[in-house]
DSSP file (Angstrom, degrees, kcal/mol; ACC not computed):
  #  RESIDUE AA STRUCTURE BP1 BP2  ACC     N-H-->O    O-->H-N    N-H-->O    O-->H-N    TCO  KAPPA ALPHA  PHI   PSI    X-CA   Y-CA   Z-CA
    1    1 A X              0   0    0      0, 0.0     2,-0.6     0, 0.0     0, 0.0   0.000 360.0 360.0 360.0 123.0    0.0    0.0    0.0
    2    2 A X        -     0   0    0      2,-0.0     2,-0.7     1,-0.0     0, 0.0  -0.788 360.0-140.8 -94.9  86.6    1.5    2.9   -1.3
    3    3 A X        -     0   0    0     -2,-0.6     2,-1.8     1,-0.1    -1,-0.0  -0.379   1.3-152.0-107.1 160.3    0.9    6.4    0.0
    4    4 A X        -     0   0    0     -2,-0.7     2,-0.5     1,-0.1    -1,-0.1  -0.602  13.8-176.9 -99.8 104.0    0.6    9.5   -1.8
    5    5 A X        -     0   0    0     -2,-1.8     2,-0.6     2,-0.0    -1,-0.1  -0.775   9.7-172.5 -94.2 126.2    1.7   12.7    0.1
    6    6 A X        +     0   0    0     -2,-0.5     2,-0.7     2,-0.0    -2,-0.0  -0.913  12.8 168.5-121.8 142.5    1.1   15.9   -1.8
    7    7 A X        -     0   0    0     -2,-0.6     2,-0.4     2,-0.0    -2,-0.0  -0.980  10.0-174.4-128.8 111.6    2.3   19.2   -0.8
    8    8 A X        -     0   0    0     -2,-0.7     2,-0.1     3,-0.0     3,-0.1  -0.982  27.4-109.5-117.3 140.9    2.1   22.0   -3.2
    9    9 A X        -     0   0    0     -2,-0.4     2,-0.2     1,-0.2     3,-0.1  -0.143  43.8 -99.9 -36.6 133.3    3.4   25.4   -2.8
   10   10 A X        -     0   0    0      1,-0.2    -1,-0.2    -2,-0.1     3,-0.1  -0.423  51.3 -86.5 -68.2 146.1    1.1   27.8   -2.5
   11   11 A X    >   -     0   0    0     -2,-0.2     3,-1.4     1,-0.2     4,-0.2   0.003  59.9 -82.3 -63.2 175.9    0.3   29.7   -5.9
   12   12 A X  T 3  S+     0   0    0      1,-0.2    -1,-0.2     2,-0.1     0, 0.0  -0.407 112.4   8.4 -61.6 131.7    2.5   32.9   -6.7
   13   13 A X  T 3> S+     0   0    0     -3,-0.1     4,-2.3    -2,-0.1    -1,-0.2   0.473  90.2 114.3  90.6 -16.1    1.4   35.9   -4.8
   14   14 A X  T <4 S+     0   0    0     -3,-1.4     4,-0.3     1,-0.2    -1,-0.1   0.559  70.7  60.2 -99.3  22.2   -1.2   34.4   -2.6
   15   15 A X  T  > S+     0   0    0      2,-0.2     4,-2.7    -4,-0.2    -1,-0.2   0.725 110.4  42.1 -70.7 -39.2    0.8   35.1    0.6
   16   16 A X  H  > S+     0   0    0      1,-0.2     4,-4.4     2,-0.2    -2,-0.2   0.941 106.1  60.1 -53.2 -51.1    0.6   38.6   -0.1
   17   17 A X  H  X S+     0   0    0     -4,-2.3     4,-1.6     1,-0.2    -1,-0.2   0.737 116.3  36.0 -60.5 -39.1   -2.9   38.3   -1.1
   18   18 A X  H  > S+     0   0    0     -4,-0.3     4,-2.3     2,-0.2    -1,-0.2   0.871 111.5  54.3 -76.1 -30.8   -3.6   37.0    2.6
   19   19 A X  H  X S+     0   0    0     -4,-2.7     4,-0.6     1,-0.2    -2,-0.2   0.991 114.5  50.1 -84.2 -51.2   -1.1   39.3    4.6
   20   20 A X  H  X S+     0   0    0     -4,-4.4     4,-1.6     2,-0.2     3,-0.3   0.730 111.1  48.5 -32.7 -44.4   -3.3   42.4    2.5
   21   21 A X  H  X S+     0   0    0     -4,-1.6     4,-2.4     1,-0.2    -1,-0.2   0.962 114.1  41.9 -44.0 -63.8   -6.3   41.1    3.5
   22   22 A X  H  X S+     0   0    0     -4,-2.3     4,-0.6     2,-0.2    -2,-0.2   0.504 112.2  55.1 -44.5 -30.0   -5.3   40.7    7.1
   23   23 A X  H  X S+     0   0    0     -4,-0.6     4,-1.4    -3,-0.3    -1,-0.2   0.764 112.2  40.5 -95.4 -48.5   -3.7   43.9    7.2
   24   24 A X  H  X S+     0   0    0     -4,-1.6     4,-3.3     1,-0.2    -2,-0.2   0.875 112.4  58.6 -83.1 -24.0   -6.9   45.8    5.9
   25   25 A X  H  X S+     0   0    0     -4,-2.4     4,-0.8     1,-0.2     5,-0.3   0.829 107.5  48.3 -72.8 -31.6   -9.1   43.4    8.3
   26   26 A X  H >X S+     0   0    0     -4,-0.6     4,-3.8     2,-0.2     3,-2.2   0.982 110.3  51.3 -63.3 -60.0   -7.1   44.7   11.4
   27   27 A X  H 3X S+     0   0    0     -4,-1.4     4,-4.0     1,-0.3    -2,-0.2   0.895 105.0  59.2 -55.9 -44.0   -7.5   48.2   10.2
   28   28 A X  H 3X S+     0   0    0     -4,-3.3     4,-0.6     2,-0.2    -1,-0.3   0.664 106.7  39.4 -19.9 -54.2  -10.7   47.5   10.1
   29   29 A X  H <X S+     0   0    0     -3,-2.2     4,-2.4    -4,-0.8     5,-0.4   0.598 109.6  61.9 -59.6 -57.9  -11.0   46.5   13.7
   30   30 A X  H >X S+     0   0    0     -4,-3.8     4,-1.5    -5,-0.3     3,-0.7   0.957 110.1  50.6 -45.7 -69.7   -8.8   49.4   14.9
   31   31 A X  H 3X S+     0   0    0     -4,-4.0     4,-1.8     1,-0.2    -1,-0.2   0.619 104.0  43.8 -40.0 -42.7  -11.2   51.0   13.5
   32   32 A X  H 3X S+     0   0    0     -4,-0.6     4,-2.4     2,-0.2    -1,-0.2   0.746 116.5  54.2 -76.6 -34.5  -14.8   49.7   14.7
   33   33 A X  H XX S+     0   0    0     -4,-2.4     3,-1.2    -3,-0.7     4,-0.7   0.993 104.7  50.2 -79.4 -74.0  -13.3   49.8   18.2
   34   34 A X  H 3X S+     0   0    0     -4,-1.5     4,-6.3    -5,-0.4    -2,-0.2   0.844 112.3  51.7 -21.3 -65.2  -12.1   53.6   17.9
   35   35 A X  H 3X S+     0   0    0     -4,-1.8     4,-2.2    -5,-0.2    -1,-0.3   0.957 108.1  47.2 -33.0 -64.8  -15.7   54.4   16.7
   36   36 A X  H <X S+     0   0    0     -4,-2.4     4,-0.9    -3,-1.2     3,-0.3   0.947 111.3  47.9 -63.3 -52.6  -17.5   52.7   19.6
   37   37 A X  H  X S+     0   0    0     -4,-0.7     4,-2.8     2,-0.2     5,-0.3   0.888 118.4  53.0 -38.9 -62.2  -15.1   54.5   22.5
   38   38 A X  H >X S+     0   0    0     -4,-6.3     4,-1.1    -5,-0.2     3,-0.8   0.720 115.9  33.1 -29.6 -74.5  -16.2   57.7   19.9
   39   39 A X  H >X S+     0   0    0     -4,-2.2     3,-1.9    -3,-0.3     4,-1.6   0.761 116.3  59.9 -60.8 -71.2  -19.9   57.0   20.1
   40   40 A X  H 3X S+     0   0    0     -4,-0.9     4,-2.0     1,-0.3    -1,-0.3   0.755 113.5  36.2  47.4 -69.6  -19.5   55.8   24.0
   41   41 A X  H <X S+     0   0    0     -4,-2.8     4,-1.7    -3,-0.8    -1,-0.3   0.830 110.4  63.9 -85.5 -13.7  -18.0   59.3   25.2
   42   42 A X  H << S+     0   0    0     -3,-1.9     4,-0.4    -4,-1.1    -2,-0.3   0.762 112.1  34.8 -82.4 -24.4  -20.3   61.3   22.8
   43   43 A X  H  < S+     0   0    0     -4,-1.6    -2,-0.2     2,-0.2    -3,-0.2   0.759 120.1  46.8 -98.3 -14.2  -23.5   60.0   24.7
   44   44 A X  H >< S+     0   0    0     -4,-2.0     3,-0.8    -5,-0.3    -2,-0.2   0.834 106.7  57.6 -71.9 -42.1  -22.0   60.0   27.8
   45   45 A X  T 3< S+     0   0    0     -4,-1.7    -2,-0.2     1,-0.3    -3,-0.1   0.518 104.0  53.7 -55.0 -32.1  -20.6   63.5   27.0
   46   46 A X  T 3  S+     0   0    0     -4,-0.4     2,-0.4     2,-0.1    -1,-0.3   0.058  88.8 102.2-100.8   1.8  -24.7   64.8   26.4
   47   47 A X  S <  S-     0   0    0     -3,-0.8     2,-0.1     1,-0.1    -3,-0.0  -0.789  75.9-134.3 -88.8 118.1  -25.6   63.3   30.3
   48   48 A X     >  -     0   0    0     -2,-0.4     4,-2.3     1,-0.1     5,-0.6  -0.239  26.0 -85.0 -61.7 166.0  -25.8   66.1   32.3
   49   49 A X  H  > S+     0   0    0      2,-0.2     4,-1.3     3,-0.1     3,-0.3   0.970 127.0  40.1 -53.1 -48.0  -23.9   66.3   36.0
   50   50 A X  H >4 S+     0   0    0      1,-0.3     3,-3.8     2,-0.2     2,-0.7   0.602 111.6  61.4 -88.4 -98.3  -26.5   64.7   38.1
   51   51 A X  H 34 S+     0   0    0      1,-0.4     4,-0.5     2,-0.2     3,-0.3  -0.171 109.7  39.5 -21.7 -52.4  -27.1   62.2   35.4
   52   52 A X  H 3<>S+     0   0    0     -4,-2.3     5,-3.4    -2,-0.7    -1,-0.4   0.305 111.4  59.8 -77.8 -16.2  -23.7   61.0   35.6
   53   53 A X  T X<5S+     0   0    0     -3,-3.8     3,-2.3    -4,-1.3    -1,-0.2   0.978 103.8  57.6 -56.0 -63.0  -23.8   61.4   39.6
   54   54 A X  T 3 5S+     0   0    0     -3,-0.3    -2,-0.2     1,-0.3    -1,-0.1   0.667 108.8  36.0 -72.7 -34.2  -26.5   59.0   39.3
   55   55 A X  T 3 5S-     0   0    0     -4,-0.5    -1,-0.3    -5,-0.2    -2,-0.1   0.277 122.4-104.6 -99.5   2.9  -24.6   56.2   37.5
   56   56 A X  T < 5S+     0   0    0     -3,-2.3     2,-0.3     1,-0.2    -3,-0.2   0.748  79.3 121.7  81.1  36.3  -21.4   57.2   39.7
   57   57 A X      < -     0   0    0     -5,-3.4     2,-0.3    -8,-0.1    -1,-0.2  -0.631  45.3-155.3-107.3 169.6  -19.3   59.0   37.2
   58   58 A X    >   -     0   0    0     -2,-0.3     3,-0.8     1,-0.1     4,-0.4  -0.929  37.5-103.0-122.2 173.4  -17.9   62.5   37.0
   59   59 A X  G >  S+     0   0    0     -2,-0.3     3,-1.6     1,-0.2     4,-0.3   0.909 117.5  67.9 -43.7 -50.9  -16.9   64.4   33.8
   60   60 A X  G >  S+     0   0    0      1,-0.3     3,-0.9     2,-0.2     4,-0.4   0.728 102.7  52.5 -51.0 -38.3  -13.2   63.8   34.3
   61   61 A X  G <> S+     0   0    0     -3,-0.8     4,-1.3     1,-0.3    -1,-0.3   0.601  77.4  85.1 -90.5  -4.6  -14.1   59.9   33.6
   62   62 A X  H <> S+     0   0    0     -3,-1.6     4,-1.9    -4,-0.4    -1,-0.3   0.855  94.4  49.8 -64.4 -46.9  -16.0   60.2   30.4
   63   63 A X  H X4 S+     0   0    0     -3,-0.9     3,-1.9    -4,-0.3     4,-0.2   0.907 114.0  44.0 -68.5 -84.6  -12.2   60.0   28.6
   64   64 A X  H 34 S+     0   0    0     -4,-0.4    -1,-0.2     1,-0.3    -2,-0.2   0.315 109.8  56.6 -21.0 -43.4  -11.0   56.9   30.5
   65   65 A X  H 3< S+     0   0    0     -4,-1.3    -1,-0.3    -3,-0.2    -2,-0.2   0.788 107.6  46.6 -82.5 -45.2  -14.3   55.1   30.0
   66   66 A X    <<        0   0    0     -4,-1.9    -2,-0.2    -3,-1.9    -1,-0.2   0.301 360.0 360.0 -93.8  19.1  -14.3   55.3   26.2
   67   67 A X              0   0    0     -4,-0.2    -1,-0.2    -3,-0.1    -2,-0.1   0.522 360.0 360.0-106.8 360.0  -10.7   54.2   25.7
């Protein structure tokens, strides 16, 4: 019984084609996370003081909380 192990090299170019993907799919991410912290401190940011008393923040924390 004979067996047949095959390996081929991957075609020309399609490491690249993956590390590009990956590259933009990160940025990608970077991105969507930047965005929510955005969105995060912009509604927090529209809360008056005693609204933000009430849920046990100050102003000061509004940056901290959306990073």
């Amino acid at each position: 019984m004979a067996a047949n192990i095959t390996s081929r090299p991957a075609p020309m170019g399609a490491i690249t084609v993956f590390r590009l993907v990956q590259s933009v799919s990160q940025v990608a991410n970077v991105f969507q996370t930047w965005n929510s912290g955005r969105i995060t401190r912009k509604a927090l940011g529209s809360l008056s003081d005693s609204e933000l008393d009430d849920i046990g923040l100050c102003r000061g924390d509004i940056e901290m909380i959306g990073r």
